[in-house]
PASEBA-1860 file (N, C-alpha, C; in nm, 3 decimals):
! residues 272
1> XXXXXXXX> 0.083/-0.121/0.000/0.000/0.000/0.000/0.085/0.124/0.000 ~ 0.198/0.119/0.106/0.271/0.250/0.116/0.352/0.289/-0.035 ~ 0.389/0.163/-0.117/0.453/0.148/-0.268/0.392/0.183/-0.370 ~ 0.234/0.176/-0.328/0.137/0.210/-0.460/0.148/0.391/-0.441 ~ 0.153/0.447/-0.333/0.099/0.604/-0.263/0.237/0.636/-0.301 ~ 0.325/0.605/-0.308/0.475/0.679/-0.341/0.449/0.693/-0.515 ~ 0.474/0.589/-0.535/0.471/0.558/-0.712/0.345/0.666/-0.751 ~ 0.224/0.666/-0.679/0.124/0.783/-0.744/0.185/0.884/-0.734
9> XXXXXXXX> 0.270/0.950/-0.583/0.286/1.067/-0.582/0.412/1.087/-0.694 ~ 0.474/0.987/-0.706/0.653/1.034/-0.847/0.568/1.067/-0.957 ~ 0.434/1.005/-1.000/0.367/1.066/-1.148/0.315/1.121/-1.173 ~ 0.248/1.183/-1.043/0.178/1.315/-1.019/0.291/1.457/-1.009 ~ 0.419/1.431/-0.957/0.532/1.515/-0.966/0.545/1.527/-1.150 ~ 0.563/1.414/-1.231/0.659/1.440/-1.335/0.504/1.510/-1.454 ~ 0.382/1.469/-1.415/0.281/1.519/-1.540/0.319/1.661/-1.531 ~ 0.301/1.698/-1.669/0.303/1.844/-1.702/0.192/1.871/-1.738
17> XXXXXXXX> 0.127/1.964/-1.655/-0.027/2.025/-1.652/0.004/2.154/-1.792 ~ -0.091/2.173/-1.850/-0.059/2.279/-1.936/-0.174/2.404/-1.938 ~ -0.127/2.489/-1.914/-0.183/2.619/-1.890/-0.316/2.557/-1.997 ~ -0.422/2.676/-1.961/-0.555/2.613/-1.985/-0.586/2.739/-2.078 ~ -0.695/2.726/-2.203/-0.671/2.876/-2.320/-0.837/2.928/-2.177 ~ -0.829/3.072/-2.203/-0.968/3.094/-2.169/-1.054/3.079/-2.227 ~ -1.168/3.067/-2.113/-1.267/2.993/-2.198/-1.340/3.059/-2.277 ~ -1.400/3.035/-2.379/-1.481/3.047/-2.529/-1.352/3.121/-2.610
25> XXXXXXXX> -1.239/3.134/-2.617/-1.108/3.154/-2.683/-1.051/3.088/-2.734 ~ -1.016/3.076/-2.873/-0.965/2.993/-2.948/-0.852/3.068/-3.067 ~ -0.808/3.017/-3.148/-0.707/3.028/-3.265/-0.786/3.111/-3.348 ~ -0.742/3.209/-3.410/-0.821/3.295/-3.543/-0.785/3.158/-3.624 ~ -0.917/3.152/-3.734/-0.904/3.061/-3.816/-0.738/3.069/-3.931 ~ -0.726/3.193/-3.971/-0.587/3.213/-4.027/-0.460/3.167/-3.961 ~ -0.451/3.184/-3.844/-0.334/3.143/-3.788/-0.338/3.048/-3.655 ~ -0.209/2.967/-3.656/-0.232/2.935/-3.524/-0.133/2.981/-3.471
33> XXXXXXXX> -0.108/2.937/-3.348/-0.036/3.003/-3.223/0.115/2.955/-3.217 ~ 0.228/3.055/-3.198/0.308/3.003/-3.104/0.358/2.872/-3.030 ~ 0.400/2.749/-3.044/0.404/2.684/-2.932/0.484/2.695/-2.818 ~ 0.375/2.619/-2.710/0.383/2.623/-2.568/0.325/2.771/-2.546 ~ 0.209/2.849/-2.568/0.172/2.930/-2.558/0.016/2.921/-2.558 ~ -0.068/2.998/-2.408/-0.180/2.958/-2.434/-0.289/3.110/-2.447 ~ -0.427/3.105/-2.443/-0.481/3.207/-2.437/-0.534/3.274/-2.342 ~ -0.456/3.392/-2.298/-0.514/3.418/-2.163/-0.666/3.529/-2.189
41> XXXXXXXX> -0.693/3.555/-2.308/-0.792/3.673/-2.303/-0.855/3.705/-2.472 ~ -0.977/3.723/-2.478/-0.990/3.754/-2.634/-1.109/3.797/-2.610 ~ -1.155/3.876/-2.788/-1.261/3.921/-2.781/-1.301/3.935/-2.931 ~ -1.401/3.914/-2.947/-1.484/3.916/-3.104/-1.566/4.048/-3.140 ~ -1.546/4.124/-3.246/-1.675/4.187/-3.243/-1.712/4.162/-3.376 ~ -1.798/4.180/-3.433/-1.864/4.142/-3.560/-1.856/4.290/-3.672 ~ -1.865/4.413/-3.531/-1.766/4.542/-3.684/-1.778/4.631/-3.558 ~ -1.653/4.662/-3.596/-1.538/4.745/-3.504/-1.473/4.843/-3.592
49> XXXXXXXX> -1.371/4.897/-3.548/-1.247/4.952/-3.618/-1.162/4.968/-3.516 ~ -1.015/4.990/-3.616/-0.893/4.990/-3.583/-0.800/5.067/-3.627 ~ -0.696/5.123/-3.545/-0.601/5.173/-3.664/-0.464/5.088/-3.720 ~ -0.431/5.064/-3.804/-0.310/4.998/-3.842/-0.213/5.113/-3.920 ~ -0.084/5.027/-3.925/-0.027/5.139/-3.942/0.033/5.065/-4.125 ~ 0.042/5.128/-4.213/0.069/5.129/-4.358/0.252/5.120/-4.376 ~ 0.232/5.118/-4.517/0.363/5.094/-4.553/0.478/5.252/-4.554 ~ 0.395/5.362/-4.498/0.465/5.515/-4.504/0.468/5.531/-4.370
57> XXXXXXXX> 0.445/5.416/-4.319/0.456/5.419/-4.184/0.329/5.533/-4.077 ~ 0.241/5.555/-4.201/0.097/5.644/-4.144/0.012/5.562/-4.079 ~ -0.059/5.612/-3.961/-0.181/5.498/-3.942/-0.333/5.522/-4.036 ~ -0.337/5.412/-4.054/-0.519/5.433/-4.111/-0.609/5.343/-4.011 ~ -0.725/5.342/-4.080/-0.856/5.329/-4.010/-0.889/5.250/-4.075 ~ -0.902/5.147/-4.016/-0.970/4.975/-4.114/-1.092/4.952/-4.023 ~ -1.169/4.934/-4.058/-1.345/4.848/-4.024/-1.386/4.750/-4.100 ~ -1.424/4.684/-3.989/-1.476/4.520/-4.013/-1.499/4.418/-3.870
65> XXXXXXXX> -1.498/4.315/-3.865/-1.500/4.201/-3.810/-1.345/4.217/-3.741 ~ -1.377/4.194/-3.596/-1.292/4.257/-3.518/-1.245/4.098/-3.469 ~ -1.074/4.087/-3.405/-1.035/4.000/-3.332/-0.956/4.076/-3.232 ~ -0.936/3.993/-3.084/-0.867/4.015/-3.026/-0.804/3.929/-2.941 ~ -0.694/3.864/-2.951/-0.658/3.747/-2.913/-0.520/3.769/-2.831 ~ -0.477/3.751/-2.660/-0.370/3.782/-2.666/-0.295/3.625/-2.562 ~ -0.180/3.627/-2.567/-0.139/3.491/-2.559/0.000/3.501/-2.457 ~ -0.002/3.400/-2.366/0.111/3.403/-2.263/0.172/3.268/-2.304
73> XXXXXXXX> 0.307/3.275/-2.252/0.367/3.120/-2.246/0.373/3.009/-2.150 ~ 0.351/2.940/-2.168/0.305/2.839/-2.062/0.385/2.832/-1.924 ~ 0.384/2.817/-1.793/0.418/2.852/-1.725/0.607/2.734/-1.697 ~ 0.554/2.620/-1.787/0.703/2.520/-1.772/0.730/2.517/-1.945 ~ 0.755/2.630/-1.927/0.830/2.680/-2.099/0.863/2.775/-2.100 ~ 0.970/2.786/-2.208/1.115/2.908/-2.254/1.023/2.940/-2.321 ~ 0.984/3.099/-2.311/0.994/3.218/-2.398/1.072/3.238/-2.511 ~ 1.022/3.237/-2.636/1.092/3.277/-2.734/1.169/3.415/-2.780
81> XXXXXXXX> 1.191/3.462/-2.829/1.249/3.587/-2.823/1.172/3.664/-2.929 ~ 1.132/3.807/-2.860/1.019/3.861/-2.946/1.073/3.881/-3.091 ~ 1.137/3.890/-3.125/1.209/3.874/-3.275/1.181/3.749/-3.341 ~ 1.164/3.655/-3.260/1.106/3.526/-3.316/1.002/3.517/-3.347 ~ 0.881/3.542/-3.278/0.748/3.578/-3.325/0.707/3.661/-3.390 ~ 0.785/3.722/-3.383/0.748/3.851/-3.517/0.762/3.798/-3.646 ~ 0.907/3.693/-3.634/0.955/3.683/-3.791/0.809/3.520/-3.799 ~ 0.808/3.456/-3.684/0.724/3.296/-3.770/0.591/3.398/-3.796
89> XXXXXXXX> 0.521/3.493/-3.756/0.387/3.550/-3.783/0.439/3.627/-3.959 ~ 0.524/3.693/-3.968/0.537/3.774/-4.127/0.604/3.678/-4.221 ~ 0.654/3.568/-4.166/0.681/3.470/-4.258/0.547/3.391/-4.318 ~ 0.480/3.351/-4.215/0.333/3.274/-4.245/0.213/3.349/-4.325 ~ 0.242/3.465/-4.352/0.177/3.548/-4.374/0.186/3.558/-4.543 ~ 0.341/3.594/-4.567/0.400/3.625/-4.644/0.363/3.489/-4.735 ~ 0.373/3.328/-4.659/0.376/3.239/-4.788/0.258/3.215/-4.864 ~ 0.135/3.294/-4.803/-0.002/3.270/-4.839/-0.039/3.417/-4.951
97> XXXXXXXX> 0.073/3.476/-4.943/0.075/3.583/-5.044/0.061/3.740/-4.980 ~ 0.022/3.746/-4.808/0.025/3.857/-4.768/0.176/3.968/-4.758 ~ 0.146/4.080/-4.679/0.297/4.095/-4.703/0.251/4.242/-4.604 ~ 0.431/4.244/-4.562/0.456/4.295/-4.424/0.427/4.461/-4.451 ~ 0.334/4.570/-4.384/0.371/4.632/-4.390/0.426/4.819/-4.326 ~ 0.418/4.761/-4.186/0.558/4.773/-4.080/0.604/4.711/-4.004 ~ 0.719/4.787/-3.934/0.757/4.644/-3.807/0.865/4.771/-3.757 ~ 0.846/4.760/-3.582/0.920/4.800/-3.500/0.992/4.675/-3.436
105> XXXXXXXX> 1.022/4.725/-3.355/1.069/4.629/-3.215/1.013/4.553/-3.195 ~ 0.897/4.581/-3.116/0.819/4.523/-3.047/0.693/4.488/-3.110 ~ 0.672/4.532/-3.286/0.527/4.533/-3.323/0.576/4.510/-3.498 ~ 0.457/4.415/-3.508/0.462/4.422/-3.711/0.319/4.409/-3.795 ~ 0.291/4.511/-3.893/0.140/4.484/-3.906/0.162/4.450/-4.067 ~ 0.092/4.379/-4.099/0.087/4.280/-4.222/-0.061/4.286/-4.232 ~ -0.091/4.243/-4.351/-0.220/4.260/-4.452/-0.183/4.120/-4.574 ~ -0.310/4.072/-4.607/-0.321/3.976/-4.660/-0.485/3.981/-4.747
113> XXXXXXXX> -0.509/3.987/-4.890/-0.591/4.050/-4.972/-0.635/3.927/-5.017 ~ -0.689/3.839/-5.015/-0.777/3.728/-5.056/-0.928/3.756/-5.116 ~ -0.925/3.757/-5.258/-1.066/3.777/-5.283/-1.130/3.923/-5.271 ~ -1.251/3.929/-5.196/-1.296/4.091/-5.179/-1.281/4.095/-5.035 ~ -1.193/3.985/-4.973/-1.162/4.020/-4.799/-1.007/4.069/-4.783 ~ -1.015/4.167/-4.704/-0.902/4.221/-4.685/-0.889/4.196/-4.540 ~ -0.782/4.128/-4.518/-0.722/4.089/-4.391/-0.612/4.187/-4.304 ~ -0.624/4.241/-4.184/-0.519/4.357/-4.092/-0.461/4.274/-4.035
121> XXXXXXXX> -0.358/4.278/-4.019/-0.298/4.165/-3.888/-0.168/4.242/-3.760 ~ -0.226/4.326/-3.667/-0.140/4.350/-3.606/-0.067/4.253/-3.522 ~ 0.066/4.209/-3.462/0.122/4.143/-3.389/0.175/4.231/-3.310 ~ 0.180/4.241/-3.132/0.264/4.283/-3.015/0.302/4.216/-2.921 ~ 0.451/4.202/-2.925/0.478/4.118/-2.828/0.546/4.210/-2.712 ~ 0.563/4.123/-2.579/0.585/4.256/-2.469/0.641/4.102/-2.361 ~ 0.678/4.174/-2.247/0.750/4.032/-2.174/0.845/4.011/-2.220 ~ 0.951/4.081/-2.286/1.096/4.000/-2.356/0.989/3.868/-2.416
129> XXXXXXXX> 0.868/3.857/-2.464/0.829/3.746/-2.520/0.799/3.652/-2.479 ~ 0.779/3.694/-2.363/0.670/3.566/-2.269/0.522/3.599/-2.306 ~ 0.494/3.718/-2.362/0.336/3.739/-2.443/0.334/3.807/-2.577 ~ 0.220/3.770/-2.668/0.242/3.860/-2.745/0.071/3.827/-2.749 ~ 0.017/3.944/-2.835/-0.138/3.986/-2.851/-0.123/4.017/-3.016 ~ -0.237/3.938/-3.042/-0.292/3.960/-3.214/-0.447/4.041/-3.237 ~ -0.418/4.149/-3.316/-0.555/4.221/-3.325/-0.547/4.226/-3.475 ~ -0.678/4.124/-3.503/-0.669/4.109/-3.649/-0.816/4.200/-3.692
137> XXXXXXXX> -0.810/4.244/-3.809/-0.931/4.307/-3.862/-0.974/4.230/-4.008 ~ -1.074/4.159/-4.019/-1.145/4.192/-4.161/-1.171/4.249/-4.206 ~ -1.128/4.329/-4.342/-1.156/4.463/-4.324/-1.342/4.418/-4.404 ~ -1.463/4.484/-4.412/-1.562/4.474/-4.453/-1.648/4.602/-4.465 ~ -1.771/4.611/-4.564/-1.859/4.716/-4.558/-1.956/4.651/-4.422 ~ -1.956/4.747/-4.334/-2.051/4.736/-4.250/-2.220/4.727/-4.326 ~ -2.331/4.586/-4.264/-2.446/4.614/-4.355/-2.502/4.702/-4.279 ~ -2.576/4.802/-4.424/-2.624/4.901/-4.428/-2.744/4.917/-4.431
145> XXXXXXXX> -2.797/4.963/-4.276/-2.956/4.908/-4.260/-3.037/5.075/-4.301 ~ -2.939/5.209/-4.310/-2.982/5.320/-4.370/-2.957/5.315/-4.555 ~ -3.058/5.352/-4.595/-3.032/5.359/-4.739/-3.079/5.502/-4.784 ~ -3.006/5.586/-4.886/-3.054/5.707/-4.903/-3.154/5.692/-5.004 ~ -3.292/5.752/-4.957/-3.384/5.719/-5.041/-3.411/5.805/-5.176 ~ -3.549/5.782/-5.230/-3.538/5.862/-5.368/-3.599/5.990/-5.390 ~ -3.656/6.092/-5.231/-3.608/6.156/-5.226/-3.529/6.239/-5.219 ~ -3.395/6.188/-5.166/-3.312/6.276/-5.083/-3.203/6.263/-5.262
153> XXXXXXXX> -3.194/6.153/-5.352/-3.153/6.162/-5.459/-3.212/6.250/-5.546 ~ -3.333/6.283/-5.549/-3.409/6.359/-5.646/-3.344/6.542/-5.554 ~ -3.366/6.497/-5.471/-3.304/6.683/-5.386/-3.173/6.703/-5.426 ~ -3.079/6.581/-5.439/-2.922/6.630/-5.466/-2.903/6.627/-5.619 ~ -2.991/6.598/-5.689/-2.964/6.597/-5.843/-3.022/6.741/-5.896 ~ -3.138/6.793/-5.777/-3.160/6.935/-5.808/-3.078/7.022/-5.752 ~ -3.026/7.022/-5.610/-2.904/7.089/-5.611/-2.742/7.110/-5.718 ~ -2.699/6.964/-5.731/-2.573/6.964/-5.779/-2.583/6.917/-5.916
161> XXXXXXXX> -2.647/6.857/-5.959/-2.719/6.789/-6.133/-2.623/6.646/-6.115 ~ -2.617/6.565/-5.942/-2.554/6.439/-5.965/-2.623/6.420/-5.785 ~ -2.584/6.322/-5.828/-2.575/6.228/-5.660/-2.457/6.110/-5.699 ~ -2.415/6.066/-5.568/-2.330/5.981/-5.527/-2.392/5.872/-5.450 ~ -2.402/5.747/-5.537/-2.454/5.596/-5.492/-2.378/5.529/-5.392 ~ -2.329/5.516/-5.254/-2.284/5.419/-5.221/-2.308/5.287/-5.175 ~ -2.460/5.265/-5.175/-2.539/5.138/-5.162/-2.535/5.066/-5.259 ~ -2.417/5.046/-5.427/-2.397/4.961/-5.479/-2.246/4.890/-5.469
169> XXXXXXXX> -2.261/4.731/-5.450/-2.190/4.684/-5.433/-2.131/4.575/-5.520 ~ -1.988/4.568/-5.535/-1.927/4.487/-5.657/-1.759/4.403/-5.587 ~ -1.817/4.246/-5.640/-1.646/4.193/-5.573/-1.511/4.264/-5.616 ~ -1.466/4.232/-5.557/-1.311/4.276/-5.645/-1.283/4.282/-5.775 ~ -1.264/4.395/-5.811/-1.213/4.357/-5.959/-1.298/4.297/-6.070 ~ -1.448/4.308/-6.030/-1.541/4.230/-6.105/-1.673/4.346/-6.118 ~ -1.794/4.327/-6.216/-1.850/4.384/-6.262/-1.998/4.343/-6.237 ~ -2.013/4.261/-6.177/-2.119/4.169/-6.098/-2.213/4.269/-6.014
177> XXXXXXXX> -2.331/4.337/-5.985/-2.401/4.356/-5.902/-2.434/4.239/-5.758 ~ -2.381/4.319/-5.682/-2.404/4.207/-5.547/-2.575/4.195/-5.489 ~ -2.646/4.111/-5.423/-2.758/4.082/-5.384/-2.795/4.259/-5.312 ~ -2.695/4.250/-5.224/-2.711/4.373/-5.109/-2.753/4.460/-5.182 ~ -2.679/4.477/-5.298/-2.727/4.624/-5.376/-2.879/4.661/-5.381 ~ -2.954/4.579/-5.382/-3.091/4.597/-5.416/-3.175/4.723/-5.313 ~ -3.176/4.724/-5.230/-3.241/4.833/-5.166/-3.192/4.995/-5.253 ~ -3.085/4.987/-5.287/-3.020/5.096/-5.367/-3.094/5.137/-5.501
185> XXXXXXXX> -3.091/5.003/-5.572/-3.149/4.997/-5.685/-3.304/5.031/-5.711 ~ -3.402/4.979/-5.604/-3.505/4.982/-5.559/-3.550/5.152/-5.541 ~ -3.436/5.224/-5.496/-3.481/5.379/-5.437/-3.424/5.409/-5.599 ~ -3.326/5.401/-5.660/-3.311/5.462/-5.827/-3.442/5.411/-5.912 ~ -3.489/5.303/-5.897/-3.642/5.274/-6.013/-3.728/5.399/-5.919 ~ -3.737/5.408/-5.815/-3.876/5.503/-5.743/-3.795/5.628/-5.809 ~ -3.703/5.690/-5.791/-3.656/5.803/-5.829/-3.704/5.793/-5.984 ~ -3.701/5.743/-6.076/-3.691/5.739/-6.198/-3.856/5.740/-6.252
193> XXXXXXXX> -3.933/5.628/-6.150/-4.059/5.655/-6.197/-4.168/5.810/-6.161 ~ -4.080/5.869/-6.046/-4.137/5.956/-5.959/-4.142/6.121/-6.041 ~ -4.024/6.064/-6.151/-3.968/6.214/-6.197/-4.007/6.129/-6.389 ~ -4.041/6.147/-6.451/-4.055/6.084/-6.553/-4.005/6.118/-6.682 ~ -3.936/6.250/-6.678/-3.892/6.347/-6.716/-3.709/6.367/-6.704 ~ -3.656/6.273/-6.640/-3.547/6.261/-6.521/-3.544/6.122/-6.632 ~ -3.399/6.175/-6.687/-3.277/6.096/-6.811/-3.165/6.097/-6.646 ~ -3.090/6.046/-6.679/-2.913/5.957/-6.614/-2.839/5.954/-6.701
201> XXXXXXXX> -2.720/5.974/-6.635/-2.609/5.943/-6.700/-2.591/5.861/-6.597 ~ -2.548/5.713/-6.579/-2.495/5.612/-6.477/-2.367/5.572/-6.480 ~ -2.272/5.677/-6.371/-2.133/5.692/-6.401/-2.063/5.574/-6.315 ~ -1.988/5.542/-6.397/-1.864/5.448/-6.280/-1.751/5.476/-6.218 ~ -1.734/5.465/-6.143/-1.591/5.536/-6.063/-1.519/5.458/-5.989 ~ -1.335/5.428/-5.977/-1.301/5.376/-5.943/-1.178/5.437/-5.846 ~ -1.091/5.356/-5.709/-0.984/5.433/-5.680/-0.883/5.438/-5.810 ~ -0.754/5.413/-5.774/-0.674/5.455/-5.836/-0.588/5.294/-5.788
209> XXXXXXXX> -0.589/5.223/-5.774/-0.528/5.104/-5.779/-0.517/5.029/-5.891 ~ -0.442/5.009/-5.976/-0.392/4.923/-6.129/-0.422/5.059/-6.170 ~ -0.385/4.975/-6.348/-0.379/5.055/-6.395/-0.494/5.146/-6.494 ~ -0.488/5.296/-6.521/-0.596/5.371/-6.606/-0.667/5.268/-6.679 ~ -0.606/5.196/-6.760/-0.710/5.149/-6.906/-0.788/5.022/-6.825 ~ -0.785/4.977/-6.704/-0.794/4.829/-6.649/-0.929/4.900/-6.582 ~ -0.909/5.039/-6.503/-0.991/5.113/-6.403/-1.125/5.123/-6.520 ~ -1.049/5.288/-6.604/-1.160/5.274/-6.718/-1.242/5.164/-6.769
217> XXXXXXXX> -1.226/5.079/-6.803/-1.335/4.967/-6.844/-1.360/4.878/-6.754 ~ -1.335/4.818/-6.639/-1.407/4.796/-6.474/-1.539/4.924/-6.480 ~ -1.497/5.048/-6.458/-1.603/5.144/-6.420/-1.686/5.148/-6.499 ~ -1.684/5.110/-6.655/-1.747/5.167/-6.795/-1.860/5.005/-6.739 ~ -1.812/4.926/-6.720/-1.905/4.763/-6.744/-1.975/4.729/-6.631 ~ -1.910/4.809/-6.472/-1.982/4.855/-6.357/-2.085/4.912/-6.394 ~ -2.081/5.026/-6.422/-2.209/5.101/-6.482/-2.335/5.058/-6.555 ~ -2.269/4.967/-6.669/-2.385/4.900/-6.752/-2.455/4.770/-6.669
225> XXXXXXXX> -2.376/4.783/-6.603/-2.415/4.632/-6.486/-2.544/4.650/-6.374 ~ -2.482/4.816/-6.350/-2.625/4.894/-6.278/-2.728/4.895/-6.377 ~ -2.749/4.954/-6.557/-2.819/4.971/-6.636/-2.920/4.859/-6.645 ~ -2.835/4.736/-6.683/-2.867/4.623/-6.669/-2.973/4.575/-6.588 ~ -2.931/4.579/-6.477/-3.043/4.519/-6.358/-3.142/4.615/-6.353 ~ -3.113/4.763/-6.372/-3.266/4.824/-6.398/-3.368/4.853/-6.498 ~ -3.321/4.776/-6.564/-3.457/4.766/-6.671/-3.460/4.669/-6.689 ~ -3.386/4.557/-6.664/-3.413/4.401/-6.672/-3.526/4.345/-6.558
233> XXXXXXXX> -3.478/4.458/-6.399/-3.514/4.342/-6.278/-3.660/4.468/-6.269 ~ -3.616/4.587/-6.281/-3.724/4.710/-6.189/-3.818/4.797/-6.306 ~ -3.756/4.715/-6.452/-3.870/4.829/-6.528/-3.807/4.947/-6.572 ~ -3.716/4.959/-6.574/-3.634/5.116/-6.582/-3.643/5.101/-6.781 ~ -3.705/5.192/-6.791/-3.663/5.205/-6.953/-3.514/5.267/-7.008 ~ -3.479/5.174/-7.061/-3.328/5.164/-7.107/-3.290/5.313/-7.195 ~ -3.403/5.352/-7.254/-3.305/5.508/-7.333/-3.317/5.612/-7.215 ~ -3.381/5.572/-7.107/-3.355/5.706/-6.997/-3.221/5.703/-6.915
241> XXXXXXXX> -3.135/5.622/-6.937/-3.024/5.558/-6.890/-2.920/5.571/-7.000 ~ -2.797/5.609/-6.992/-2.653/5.613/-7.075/-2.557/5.540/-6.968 ~ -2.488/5.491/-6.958/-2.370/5.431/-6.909/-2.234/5.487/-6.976 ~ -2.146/5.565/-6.802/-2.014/5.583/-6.791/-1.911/5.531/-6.755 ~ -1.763/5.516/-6.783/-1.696/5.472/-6.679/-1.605/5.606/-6.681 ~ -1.544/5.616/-6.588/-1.454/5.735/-6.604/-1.299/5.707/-6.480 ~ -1.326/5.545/-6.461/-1.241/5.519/-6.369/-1.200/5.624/-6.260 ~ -1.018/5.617/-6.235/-1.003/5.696/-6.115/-0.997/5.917/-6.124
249> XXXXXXXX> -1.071/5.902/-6.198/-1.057/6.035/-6.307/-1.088/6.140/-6.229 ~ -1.229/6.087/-6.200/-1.262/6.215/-6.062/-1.308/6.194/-5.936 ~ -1.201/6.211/-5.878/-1.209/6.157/-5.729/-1.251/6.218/-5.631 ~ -1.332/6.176/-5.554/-1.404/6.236/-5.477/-1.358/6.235/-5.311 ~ -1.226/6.189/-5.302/-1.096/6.220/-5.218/-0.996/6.175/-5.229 ~ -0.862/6.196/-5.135/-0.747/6.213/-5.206/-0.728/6.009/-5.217 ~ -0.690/5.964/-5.282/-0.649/5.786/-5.303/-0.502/5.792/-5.202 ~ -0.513/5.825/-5.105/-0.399/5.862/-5.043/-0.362/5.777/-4.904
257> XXXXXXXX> -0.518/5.706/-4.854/-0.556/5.650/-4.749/-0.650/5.534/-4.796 ~ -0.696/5.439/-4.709/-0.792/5.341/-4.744/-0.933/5.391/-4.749 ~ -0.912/5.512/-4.643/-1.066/5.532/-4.642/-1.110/5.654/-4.755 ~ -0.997/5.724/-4.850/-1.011/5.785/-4.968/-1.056/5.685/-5.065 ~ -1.006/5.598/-5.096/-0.973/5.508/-5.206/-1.161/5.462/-5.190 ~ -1.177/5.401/-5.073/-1.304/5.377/-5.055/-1.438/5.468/-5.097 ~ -1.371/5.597/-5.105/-1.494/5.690/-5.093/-1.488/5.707/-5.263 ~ -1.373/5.708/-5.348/-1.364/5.668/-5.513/-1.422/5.561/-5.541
265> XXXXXXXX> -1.475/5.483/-5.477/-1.539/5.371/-5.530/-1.683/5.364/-5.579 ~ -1.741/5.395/-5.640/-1.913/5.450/-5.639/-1.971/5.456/-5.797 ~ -2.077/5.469/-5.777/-2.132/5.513/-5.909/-2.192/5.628/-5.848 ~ -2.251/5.743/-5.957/-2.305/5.874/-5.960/-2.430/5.833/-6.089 ~ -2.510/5.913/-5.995/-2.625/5.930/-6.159/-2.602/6.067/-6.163 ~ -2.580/6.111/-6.300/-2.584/6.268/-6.303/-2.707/6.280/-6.433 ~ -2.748/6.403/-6.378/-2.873/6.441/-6.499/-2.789/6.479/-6.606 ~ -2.898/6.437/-6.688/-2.881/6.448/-6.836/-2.932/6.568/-6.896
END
């Protein structure tokens, strides 16, 4: 008996218990963790913002789908050296096609462009690297439960002889009308039937990312893509409608920031 109580207590000495993640905390699906490192703290939001910092070393303002994940090392384990985690996080990053773009000491923020999702990835490590914390952003359009209706379009086309659409939506690099768009589209047929008299020009507009002749005809086939669905889906008679593209031509702020580039992204109806 006294042989069995010794022998329990030598294997109860040698198990290695391992720090425990908190609970409902887990791995961002993109990355996993560090080893010998667990989760002491996190937080989700579904749309947030953040600032990250760019490749001019400026910060901007990214919104979307928020992470917050931060991570200690297990209590019977060597700390890596924060230079180490910096480089396995911008290496892993880098082989999936993202790419680094700053890094101090203690901090490196990387971005990774998949599709029409744009990925933030800050990394901070602190502790000589017994912790480091990941605040990742998706970047996303928040859904848009305000839509400007076909009044307030019929008031700005009599003020300025245009309005600015941002309730239409298009993937990357593609010419596709998205589902969401429809409430948008819905207030341009009421505008159109309301005023009967009320011709469009249905302009396309793009940032300034690639190149002119690629922008120009994206914006020119954007446009007809809006034309398209409104006299196909809402009745819109097709000669009250012309289709523009005019790519990054006239910008409606500087392409200088993410949240410029964003605000170039649009169609305009301007009277005819």
């Amino acid at each position: 008996m006294t042989t069995c109580v010794l022998l329990t207590s030598l294997l109860l000495v040698n198990v290695v218990i391992a720090d425990e993640d908190a609970e409902g905390c887990r791995d961002h699906p993109l990355l996993t963790r560090m080893p010998n490192f667990y989760i002491q703290d996190c937080e989700m939001r579904d749309f947030d913002q953040m600032d990250f910092v760019n490749k001019q070393g400026e910060e901007t303002t990214v919104e979307g789908k928020k992470y917050y994940i931060s991570h200690y090392v297990n209590s019977d384990a060597q700390p890596p050296s924060e230079i180490q985690i910096l480089r396995n996080f911008t290496n892993a990053i880098q082989k999936i096609g993202g790419t680094k773009t700053y890094e101090d000491r203690s901090d490196v923020y990387l971005k990774l462009e998949k599709g029409d999702i744009i990925t933030w990835i800050h990394v901070h490590t602190w502790n000589d690297g017994a912790g480091y914390d990941l605040n990742i952003v998706e970047e996303a359009r928040m859904a848009q439960d305000i839509v400007a209706d076909a009044n307030s379009m019929a008031q700005d086309i009599k003020m300025t002889g245009k309005v600015a659409i941002y309730g239409i939506y298009f993937d990357f690099n593609k010419a596709d009308v998205k589902p969401e768009s429809e409430p948008s589209l819905k207030e341009i047929a009421k505008l159109l039937k309301q005023n009967p008299k009320l011709n469009l020009y249905v302009v396309g507009h793009t940032d300034n990312v690639g190149s002119m002749s690629a922008n120009i005809d994206l914006s020119q086939r954007r446009a007809q893509a809006v034309i398209q669905v409104l006299t196909t889906k809402h009745g819109v008679d097709k000669k009250r409608l012309e289709a523009y593209g005019v790519g990054p031509l006239c910008p409606a702020a500087p392409n200088k920031t993410d949240e410029g580039r964003a605000q170039n992204r649009r169609v305009e109806l301007v009277e005819q």
